[in-house]
C-alpha positions as CSV (number, residue, x, y, z in Angstrom):
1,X,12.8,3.8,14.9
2,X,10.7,0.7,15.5
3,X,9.8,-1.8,13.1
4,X,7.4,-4.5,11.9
5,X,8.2,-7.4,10.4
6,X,4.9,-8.2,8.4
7,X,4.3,-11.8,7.5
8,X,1.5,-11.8,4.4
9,X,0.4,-13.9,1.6
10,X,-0.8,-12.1,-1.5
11,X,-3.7,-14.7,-1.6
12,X,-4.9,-14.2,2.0
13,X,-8.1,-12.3,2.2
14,X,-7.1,-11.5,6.0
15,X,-4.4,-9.9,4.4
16,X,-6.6,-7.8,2.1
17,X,-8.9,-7.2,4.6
18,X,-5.8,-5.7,7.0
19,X,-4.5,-3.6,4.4
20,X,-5.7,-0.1,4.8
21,X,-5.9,0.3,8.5
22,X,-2.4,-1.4,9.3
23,X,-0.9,1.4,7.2
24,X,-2.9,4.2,9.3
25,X,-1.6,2.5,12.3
26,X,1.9,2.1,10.8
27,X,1.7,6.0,10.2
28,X,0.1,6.7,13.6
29,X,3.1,5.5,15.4
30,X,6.1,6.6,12.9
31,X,6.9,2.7,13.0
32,X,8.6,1.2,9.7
33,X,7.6,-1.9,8.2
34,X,9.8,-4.8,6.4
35,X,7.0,-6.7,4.0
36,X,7.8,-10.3,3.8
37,X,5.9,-12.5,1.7
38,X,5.1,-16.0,1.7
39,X,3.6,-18.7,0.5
40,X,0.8,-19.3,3.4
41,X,0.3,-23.1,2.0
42,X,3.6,-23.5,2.3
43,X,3.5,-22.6,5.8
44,X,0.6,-24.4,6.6
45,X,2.1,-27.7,5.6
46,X,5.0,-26.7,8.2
47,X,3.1,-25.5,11.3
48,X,0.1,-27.8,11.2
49,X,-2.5,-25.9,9.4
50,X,-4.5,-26.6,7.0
51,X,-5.4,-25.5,3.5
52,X,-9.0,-23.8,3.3
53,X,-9.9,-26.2,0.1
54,X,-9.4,-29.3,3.1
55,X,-11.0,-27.9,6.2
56,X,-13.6,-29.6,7.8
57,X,-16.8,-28.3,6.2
58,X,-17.8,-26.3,10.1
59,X,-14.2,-24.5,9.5
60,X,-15.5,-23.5,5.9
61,X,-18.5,-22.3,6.4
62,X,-17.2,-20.3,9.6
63,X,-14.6,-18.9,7.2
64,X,-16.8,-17.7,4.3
65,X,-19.4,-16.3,7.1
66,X,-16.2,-14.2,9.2
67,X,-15.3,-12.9,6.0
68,X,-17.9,-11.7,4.7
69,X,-18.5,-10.0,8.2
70,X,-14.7,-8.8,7.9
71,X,-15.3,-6.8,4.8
72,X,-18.5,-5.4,6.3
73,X,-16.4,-3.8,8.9
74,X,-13.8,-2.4,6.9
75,X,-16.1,-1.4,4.2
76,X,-13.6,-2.8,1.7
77,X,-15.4,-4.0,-1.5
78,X,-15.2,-8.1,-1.7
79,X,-15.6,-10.8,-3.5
80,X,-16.8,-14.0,-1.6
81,X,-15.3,-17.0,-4.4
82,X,-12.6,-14.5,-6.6
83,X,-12.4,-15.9,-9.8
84,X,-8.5,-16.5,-9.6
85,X,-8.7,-17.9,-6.0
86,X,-6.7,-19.7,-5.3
87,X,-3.5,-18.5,-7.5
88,X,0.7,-18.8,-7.7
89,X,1.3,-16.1,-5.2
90,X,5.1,-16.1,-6.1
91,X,4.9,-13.4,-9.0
92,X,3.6,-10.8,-7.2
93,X,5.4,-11.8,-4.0
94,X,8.6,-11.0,-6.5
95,X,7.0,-7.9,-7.2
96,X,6.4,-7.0,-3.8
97,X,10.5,-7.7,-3.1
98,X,11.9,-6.0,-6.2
99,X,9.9,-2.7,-5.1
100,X,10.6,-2.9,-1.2
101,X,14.5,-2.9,-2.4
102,X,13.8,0.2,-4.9
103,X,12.1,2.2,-2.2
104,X,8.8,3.6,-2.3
105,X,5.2,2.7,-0.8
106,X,5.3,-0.7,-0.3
107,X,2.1,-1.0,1.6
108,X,0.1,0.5,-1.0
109,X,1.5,-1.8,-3.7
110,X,0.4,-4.9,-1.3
111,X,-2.9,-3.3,-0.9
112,X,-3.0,-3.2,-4.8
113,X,-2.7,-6.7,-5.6
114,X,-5.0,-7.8,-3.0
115,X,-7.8,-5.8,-3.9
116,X,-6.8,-7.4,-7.4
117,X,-7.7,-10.3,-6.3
118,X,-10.0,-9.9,-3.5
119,X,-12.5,-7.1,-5.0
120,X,-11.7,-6.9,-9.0
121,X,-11.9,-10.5,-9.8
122,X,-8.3,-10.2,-11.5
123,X,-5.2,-13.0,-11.5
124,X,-2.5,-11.4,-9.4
125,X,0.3,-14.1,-10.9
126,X,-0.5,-12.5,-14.3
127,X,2.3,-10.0,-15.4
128,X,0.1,-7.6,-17.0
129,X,-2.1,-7.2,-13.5
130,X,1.2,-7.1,-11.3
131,X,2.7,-4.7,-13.7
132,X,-0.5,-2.2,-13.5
133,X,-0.3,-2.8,-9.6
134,X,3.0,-1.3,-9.8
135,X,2.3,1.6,-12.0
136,X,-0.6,2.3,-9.8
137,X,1.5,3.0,-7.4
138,X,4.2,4.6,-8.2
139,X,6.5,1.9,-9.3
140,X,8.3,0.9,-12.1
141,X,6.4,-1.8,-13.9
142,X,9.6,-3.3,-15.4
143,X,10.1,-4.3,-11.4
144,X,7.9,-6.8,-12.6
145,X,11.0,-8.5,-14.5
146,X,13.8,-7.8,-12.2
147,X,15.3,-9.3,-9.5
148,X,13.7,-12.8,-10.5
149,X,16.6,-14.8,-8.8
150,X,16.9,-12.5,-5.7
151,X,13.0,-12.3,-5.4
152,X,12.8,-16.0,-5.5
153,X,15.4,-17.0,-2.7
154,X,14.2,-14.3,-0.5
155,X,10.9,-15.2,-0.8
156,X,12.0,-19.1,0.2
157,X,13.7,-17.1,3.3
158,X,10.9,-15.5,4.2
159,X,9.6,-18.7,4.7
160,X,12.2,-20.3,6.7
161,X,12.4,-17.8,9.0
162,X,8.9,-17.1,9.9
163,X,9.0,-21.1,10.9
164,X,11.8,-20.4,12.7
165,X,9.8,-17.1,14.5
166,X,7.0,-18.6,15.5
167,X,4.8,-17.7,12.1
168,X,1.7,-19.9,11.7
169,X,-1.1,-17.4,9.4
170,X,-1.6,-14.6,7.9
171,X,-1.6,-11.6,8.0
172,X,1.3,-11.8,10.6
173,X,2.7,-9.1,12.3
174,X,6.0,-9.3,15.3
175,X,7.6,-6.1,16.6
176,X,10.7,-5.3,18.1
177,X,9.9,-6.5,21.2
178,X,9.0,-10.2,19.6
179,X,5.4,-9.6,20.4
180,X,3.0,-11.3,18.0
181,X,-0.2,-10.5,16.5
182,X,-1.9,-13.0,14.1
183,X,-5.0,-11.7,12.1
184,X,-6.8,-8.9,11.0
185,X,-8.8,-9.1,14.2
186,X,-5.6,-8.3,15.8
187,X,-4.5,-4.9,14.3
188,X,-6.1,-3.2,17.4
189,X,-3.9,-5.1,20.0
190,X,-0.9,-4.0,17.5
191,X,-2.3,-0.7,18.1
192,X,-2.1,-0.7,21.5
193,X,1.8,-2.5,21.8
194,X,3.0,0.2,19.9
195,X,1.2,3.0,22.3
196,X,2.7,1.0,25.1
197,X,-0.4,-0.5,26.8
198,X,1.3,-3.5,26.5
């Protein structure tokens, strides 16, 4: 069966913003998915991007005006300036780890936390928020506690290798066949690759 390795940050609103119809397209194709989490600023400072907070003032406002536009389309509730923006996104990137090695809808629980933060105003590196996240979706909240050493060295993996594959953003999504697709723009060329246009 195919798969996608999915690069994300639990802060990213492009990641928020990707959520719902990457899992239709995931289930369209019968594709499986290995969620990797990461800490984007991290990954800036590796692959020559820069943090939001430091752009040039052009690259902010064409950011706040493109996502604002992004949520239009989706017609996903959001919030412009979240009140917990940015946050440590290594909590519920544990989270996130824990429940993809217990099994169970992983995609939903990323979709969870970043509606937390992107539409309900909430802190996702809280353990009270994580842990309702994981109840919500069918999850053991006491994932939100296990794991802790495990969670943290994969998540420092996660990092190394999407350096070493060619990773620069997120949302970030490779297939098998190493083809690439950064953004939430890009979910319809992911579409495509997996019907085989290309």
């Amino acid at each position: 069966m195919p798969n996608i390795d999915y690069y994300f940050a639990t802060i990213s609103p492009f990641t928020y913003l990707a959520g719902p119809e990457f899992e239709q397209i995931v289930k369209k194709h019968g594709v499986t998915v290995t969620y990797k989490p990461l800490d984007i600023m991290a990954l800036f400072a590796r692959t020559g991007g820069v943090p939001p907070k430091d752009r040039h003032p052009n690259r902010q406002e064409y950011r706040q005006q493109d996502m604002r536009r992004r949520a239009i389309v989706t017609g996903l509730p959001f919030t412009q300036q979240p009140a917990f923006w940015p946050t440590n996104m290594a909590p519920s990137s544990y989270a996130i780890i824990a429940a993809q090695n217990a099994g169970g809808d992983v995609g939903s629980l990323v979709n969870a936390l970043t509606r937390s933060c992107w539409a309900d105003d909430k802190n996702i590196a809280e353990d009270g928020v994580i842990r309702a996240c994981l109840e919500e979706t069918g999850f053991d909240p006491a994932l939100a506690d296990s794991g802790l050493l495990e969670g943290a060295e994969t998540y420092a993996r996660n990092l190394e290798e999407a350096v070493s594959k060619g990773v620069f953003g997120a949302p970030f999504f490779i297939s098998d066949k190493d083809e690439r697709f950064w953004g939430q723009d890009r979910l319809g060329d992911l579409d495509r690759h997996l019907a085989g246009d290309f």
